[in-house]
C-alpha positions as CSV (number, residue, x, y, z in Angstrom):
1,X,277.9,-17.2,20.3
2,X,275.4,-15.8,17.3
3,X,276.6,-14.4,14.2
4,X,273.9,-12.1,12.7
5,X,273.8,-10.6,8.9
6,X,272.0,-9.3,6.4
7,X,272.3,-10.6,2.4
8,X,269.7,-10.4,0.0
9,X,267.2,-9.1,2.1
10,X,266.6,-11.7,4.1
11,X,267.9,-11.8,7.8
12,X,269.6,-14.3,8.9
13,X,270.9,-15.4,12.4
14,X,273.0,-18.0,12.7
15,X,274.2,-19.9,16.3
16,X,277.9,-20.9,16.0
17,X,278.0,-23.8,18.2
18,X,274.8,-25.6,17.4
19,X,275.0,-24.8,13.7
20,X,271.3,-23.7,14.1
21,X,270.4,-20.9,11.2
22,X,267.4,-18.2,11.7
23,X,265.5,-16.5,9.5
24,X,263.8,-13.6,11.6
25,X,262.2,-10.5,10.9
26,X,262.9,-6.9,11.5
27,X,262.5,-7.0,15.4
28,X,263.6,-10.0,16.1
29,X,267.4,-9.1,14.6
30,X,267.3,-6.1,16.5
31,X,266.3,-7.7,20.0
32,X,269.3,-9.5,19.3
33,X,271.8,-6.4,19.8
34,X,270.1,-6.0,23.2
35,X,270.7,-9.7,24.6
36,X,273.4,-11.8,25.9
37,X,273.1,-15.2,27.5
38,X,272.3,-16.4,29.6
39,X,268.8,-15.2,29.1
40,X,265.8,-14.9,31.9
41,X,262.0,-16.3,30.4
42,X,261.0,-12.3,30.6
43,X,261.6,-10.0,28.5
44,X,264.3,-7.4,29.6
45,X,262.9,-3.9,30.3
46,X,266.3,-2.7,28.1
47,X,265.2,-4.2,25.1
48,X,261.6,-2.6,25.2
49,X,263.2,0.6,25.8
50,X,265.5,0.6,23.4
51,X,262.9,-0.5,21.2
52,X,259.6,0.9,22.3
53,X,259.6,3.9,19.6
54,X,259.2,1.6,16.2
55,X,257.3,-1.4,18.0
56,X,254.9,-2.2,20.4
57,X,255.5,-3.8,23.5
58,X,253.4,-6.9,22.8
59,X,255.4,-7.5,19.8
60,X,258.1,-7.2,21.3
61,X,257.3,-9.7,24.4
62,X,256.1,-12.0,21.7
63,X,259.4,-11.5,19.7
64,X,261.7,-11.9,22.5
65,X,259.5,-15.0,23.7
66,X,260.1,-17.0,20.4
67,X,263.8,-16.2,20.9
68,X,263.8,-18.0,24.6
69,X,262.2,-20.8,23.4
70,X,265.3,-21.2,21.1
71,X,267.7,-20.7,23.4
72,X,265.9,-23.5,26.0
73,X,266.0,-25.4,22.9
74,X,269.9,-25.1,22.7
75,X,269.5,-24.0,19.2
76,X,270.4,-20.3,20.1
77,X,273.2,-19.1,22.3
78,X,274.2,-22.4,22.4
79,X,277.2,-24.0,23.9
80,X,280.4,-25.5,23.0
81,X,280.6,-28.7,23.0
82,X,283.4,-29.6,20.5
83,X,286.4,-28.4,22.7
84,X,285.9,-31.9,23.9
85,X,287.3,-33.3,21.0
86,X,290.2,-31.1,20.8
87,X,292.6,-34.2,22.7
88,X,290.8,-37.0,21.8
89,X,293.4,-40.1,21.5
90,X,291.5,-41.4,18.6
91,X,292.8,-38.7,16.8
92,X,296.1,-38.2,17.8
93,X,296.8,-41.0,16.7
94,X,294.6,-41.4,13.7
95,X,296.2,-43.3,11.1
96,X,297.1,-42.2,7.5
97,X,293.9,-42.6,5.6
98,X,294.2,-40.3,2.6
99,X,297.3,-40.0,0.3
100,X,298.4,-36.8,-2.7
101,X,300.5,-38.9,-4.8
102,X,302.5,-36.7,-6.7
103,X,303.3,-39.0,-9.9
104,X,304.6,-36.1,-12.0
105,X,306.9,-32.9,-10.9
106,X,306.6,-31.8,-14.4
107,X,304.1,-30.0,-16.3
108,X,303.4,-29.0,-19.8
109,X,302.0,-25.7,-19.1
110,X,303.2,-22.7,-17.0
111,X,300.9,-21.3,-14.9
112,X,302.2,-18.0,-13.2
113,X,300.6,-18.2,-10.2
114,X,301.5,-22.0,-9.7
115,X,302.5,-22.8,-6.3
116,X,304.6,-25.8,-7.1
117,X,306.9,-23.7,-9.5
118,X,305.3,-24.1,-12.9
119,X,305.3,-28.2,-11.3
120,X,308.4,-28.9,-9.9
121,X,307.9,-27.7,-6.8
122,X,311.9,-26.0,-7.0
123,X,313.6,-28.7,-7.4
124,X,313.8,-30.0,-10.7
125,X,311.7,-31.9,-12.7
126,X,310.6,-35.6,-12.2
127,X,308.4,-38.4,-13.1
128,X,307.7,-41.3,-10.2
129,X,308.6,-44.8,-11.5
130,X,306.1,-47.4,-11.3
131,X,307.9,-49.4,-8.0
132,X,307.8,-46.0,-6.5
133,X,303.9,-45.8,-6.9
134,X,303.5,-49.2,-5.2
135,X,305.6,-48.6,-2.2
136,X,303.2,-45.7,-1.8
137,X,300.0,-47.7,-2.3
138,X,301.7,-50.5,0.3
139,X,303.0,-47.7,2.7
140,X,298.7,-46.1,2.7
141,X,297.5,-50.0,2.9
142,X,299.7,-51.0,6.1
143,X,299.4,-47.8,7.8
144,X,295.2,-46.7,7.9
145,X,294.8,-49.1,10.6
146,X,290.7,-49.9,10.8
147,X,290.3,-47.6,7.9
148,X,288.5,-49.1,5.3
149,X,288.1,-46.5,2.5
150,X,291.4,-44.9,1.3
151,X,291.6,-41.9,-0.7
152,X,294.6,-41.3,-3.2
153,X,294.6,-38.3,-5.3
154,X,296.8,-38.7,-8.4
155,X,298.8,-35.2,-8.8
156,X,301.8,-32.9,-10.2
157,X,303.0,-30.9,-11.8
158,X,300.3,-32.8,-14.6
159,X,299.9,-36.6,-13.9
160,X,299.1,-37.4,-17.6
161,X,302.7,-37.1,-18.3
162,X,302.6,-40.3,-16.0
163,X,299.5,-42.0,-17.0
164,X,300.9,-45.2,-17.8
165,X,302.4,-45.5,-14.3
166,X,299.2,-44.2,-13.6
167,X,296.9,-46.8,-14.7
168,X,299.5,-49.7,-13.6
169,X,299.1,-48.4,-10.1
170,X,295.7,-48.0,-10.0
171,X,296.0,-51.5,-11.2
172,X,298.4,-52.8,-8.2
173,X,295.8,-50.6,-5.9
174,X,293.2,-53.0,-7.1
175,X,294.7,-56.5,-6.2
176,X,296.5,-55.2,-3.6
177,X,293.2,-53.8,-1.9
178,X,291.5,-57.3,-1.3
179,X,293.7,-59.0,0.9
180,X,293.4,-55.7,3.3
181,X,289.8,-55.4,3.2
182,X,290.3,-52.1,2.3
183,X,289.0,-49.9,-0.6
184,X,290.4,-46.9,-2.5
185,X,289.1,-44.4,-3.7
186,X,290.8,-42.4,-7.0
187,X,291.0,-38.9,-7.5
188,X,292.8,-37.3,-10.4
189,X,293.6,-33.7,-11.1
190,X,294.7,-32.8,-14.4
191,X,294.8,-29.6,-16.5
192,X,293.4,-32.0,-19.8
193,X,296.3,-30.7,-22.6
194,X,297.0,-34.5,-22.8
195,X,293.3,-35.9,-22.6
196,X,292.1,-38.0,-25.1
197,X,289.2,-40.6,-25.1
198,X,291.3,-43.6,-24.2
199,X,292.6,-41.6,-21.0
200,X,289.1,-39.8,-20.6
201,X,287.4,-43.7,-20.5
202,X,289.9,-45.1,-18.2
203,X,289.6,-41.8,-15.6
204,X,285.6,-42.2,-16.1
205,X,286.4,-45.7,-14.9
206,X,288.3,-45.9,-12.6
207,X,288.7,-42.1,-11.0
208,X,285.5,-41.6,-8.1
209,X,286.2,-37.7,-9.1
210,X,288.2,-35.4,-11.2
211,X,289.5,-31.9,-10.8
212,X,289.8,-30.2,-14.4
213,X,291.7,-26.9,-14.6
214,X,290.6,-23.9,-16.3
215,X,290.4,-20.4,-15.1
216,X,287.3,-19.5,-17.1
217,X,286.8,-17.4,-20.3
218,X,289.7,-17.3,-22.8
219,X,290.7,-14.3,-22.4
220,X,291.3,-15.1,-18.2
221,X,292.4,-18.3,-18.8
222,X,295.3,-17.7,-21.2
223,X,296.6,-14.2,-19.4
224,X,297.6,-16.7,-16.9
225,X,297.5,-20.5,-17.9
226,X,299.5,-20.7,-20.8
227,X,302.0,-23.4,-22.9
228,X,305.6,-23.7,-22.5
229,X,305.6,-21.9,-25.6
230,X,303.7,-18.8,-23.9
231,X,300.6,-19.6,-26.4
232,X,297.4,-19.6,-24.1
233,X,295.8,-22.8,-23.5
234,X,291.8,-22.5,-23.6
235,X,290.8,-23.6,-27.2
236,X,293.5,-27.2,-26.6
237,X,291.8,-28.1,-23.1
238,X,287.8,-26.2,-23.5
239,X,286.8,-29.4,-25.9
240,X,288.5,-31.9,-24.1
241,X,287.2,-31.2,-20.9
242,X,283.4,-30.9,-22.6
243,X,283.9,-34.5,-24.2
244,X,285.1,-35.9,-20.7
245,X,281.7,-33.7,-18.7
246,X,279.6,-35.2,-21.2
247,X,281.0,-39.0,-21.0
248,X,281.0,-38.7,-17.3
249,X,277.4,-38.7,-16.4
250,X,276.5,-38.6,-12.9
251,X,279.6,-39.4,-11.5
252,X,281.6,-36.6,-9.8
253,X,283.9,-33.7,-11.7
254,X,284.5,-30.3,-11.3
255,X,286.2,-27.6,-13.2
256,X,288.5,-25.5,-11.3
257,X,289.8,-22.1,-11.8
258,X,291.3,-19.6,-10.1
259,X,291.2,-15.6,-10.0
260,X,293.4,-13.2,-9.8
261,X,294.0,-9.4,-9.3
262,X,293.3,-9.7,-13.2
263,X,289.8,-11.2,-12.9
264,X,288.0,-9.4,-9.6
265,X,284.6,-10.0,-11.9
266,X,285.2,-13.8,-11.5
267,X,281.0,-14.4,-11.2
268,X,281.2,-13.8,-15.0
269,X,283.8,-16.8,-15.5
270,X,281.6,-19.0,-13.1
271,X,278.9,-18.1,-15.7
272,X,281.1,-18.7,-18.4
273,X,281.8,-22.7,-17.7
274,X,278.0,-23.0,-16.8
275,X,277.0,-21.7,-20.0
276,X,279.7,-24.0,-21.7
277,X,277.7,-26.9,-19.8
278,X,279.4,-27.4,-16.5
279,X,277.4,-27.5,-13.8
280,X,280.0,-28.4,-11.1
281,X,282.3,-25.0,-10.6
282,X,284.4,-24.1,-8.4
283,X,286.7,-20.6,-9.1
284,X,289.4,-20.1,-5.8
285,X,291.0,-17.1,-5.4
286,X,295.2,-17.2,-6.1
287,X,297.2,-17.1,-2.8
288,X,300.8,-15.5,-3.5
289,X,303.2,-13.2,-2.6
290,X,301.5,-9.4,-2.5
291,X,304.4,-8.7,-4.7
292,X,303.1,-10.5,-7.8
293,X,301.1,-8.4,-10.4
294,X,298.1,-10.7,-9.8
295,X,297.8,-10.8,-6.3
296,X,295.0,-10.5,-4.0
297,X,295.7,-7.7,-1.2
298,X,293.3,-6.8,1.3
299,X,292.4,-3.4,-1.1
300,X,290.8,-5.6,-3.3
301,X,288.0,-7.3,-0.3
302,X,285.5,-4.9,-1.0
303,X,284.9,-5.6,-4.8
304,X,285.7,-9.5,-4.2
305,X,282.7,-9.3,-1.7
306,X,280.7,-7.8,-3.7
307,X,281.4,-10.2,-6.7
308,X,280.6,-13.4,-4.4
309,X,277.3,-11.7,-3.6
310,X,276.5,-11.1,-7.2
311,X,277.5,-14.9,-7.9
312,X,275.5,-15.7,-4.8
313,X,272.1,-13.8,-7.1
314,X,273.2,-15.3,-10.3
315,X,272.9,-18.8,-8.8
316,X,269.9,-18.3,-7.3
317,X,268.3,-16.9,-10.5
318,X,269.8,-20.5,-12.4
319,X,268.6,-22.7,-9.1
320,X,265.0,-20.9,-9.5
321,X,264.4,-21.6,-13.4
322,X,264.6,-25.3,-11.8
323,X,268.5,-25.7,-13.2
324,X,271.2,-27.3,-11.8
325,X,274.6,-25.5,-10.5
326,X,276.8,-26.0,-7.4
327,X,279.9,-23.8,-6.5
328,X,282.1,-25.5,-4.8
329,X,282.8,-22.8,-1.9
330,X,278.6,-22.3,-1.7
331,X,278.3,-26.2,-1.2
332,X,277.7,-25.7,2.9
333,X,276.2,-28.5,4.8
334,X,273.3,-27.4,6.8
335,X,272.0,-30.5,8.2
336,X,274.3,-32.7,9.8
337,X,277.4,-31.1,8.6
338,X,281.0,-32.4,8.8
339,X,281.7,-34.7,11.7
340,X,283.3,-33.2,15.4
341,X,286.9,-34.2,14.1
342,X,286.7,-32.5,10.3
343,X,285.1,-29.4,12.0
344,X,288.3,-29.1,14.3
345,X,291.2,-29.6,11.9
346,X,289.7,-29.7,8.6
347,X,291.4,-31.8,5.8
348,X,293.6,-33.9,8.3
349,X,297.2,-32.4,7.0
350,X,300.6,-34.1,8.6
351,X,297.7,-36.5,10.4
352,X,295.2,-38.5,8.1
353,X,296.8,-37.3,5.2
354,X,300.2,-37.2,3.7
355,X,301.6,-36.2,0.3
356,X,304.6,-38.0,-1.7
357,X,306.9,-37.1,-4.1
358,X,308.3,-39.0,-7.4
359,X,311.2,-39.7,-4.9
360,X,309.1,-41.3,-2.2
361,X,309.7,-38.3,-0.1
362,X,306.6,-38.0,2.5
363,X,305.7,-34.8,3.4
364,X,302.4,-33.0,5.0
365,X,300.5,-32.1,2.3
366,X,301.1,-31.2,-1.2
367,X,301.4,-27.5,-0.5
368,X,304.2,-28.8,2.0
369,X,306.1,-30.4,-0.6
370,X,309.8,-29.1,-1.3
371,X,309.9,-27.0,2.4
372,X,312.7,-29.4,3.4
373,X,312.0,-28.3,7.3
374,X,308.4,-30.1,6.8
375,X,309.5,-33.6,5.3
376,X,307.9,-36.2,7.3
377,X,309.9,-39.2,6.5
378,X,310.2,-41.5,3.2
379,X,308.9,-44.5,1.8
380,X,312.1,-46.1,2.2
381,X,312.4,-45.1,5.8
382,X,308.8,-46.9,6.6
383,X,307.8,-44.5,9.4
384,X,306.9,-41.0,9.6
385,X,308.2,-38.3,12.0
386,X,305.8,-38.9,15.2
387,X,306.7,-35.9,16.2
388,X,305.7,-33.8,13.5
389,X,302.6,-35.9,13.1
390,X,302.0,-35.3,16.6
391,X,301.9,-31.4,15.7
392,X,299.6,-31.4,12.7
393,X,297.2,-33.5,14.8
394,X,296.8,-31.2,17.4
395,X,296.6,-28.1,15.0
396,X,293.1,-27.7,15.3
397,X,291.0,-24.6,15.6
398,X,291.4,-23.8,19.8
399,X,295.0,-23.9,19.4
400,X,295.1,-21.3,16.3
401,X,295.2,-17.7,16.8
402,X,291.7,-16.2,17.2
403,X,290.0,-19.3,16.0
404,X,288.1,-20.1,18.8
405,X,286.1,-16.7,19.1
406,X,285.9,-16.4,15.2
407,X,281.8,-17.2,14.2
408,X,283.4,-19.3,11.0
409,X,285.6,-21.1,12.9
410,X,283.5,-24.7,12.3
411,X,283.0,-23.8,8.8
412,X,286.9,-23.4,7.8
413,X,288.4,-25.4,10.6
414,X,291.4,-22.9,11.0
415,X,292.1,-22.9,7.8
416,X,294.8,-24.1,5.4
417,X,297.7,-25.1,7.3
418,X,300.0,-24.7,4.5
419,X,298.7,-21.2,3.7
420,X,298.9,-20.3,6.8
421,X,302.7,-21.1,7.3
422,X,303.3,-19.8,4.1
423,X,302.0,-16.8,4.1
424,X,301.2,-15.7,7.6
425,X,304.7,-17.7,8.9
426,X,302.7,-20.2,11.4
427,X,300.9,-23.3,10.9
428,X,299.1,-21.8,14.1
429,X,298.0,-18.6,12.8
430,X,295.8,-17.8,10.1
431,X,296.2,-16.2,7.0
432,X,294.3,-13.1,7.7
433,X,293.6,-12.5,3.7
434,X,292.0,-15.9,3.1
435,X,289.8,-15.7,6.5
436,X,288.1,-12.8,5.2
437,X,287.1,-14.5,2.1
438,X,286.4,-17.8,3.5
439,X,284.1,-15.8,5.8
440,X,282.6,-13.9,3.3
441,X,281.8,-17.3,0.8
442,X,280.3,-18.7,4.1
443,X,277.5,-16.1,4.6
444,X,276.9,-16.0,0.8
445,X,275.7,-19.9,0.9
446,X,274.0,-20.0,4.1
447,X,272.1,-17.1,1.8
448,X,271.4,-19.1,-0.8
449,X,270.2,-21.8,0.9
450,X,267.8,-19.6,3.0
451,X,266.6,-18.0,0.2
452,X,265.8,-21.9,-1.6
453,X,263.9,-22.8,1.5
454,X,261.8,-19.3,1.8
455,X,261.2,-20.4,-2.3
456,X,259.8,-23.8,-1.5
């Protein structure tokens, strides 16, 4: 399987199962429409028919030769070899290496598009107790089996209405790691209205990365994120979130925003958090219900296409002045990408990865959390729901509707599970709304990394 395009003038050929990405020129992408594995050292007469009036047959031959010597290379046409993986026991029965600790189902802002309810996910607001936070920390310790790195992502609602439970169980995380032989990693999302420089030196600390919220320029940002008091919330967090880039250094942050209906030219909030000095960006688009104001409906792909390629452009003129930027849906791995397993079932929901409430409540993911029907268990009940586990780990991308024939399919893994039960009513089936998109992002940076490596 070969998924060929065109993006900003260059053409680019890219072989699904291999991962393998051509850059060709005007006859070689249209041999291509002629040819279909598996393919004979000669040249078909077919394609010098088809293509005899705007070439010459020596070209072509020549053309069509380089192409078989990809293909005997495995590089082109390749085949599948991942489906393998698809029942492997290992993973099955992978044990829980990755945690969304939810230490706050409250918030101090009130997002409109917010998933969780403006943070309390529907059912009222709550702050996790300290004993709580180390039952979780125990429950990821005695269940990653030979895991050695953890990950635990501190989250709401806003966890720095919780960051003294936070620190004390980053704390317990610490002593407690040794006698596993494990290590954890921290992660912290936060939308900075409480940041100040003794939280912002213990995150820089202690947190491997940070997710800071913001939606872009003021005028985006406060349509949409705004106080309880309905006043918008750009000039509280902008300078907060600038003194925390700044102290960070090299260690890893990213601003994230999201766009709307309201915001379709979201390239120019991308630019406006670069030009503020963040050079880690990453703007997502909202998934709701069609019936909100803001949302995203499939009317609206053709300008959001667009407005990825223009973004695409812009940076690529930034990259080529010798600048740094990453976007964090450009960031595509072209070399030895994500491992067999990741490729499959992406972020591990219900599997390697669990989310838990201020209750102790464990539930797939934290997009998962207040569905009732998905709770996997609790931290006072010790295990989870095998069978449930057992589902999530065999949601990969040959058993979801139209994954395995899709050319993105090792790019997005099937995509979100929660979206996809959300919104198109089955973990199994994807949302068709987000594929588009996701497909869309993933041709922009194979693009952008062609176009760096025709630069060199």
């Amino acid at each position: 399987m070969i998924h060929k395009y065109t993006l900003g003038g260059i053409n680019i050929v890219l072989d699904i199962n291999s991962g393998g990405v051509h850059i060709v020129d005007e006859l070689t992408f249209a041999i291509l429409d002629y040819i279909r594995p598996p393919l004979s050292e000669k040249c078909p007469d077919n394609v010098v028919m088809a293509l005899k009036d705007d070439y010459r047959e020596e070209e072509i031959e020549r053309a069509y030769s380089e192409l078989y010597e990809l293909y005997k290379g495995d590089s082109l046409f390749s085949s599948d070899d991942y489906r393998q993986f698809a029942a492997d026991e290992a993973v099955l029965n992978a044990p829980v290496k990755a945690m969304c600790l939810h230490v706050a189902h409250d918030c101090n802002l009130r997002c409109s598009y917010c998933f969780a309810s403006t943070g309390d996910f529907g059912s009222g607001r709550r702050i996790m107790d300290l004993e709580t936070g180390k039952r979780a920390i125990d429950y990821l310790l005695e269940n990653s089996g030979n895991r050695r790195n953890l990950e635990l992502d501190f989250f709401g609602g806003e966890p720095l209405m919780n960051f003294d439970v936070v620190k004390e169980i980053v704390k317990y995380a610490r002593e407690r790691e040794k006698a596993y032989g494990k290590n954890f990693r921290f992660t912290i999302t936060t939308n900075g209205v409480l940041l100040s420089d003794d939280k912002i030196d213990f995150i820089n600390k202690e947190m491997s990365n940070i997710v800071l919220s913001i939606d872009g320029r003021k005028s985006v940002n406060d349509r949409i994120r705004t106080c309880i008091d309905g006043s918008g919330s750009y000039d509280i967090i902008m300078k907060k979130f600038k003194n925390l880039a700044k102290k960070r250094g090299d260690k890893e942050y990213y601003v994230r925003g999201t766009f709307t209906k309201y915001n379709l030219d979201f390239a120019d909030d991308v630019l406006h958090l670069y030009d503020e000095g963040f050079d880690q960006i990453s703007i997502e688009p909202a998934v709701c219900d069609e019936e909100m104001d803001w949302a995203i409906t499939a009317e609206d792909l053709p300008t959001i296409f667009a407005e990825y390629e223009r973004l695409a452009d812009e940076i690529l003129r930034i990259r080529r002045k010798g600048e740094h930027i990453n976007f964090f849906h450009f960031m595509i791995d072209l070399g030895q990408g994500p491992c067999a397993i990741k490729r499959l079932r992406g972020c591990g929901c219900g599997n390697e990865y669990i989310a838990v409430t201020p209750e102790g409540d464990i539930y797939p993911c934290h997009q998962f959390v207040g569905m009732e029907e998905w709770k996997m268990g609790s931290l006072d009940g010790g295990n989870l729901d095998t069978q449930k586990k057992k589902y999530f780990a065999a949601a990969n991308l040959y058993n979801k509707e139209g994954c395995s024939d899709c050319w993105a399919k090792f790019y997005c893994s099937g995509g979100c599970n929660a979206n996809n039960q959300i919104y198109a009513g089955d973990v199994l089936k994807p949302h068709s709304l987000a594929c588009e998109m996701q497909k869309k992002r993933i041709e922009c940076a194979i693009m952008v990394k062609a176009a760096m490596a025709l630069s060199e």
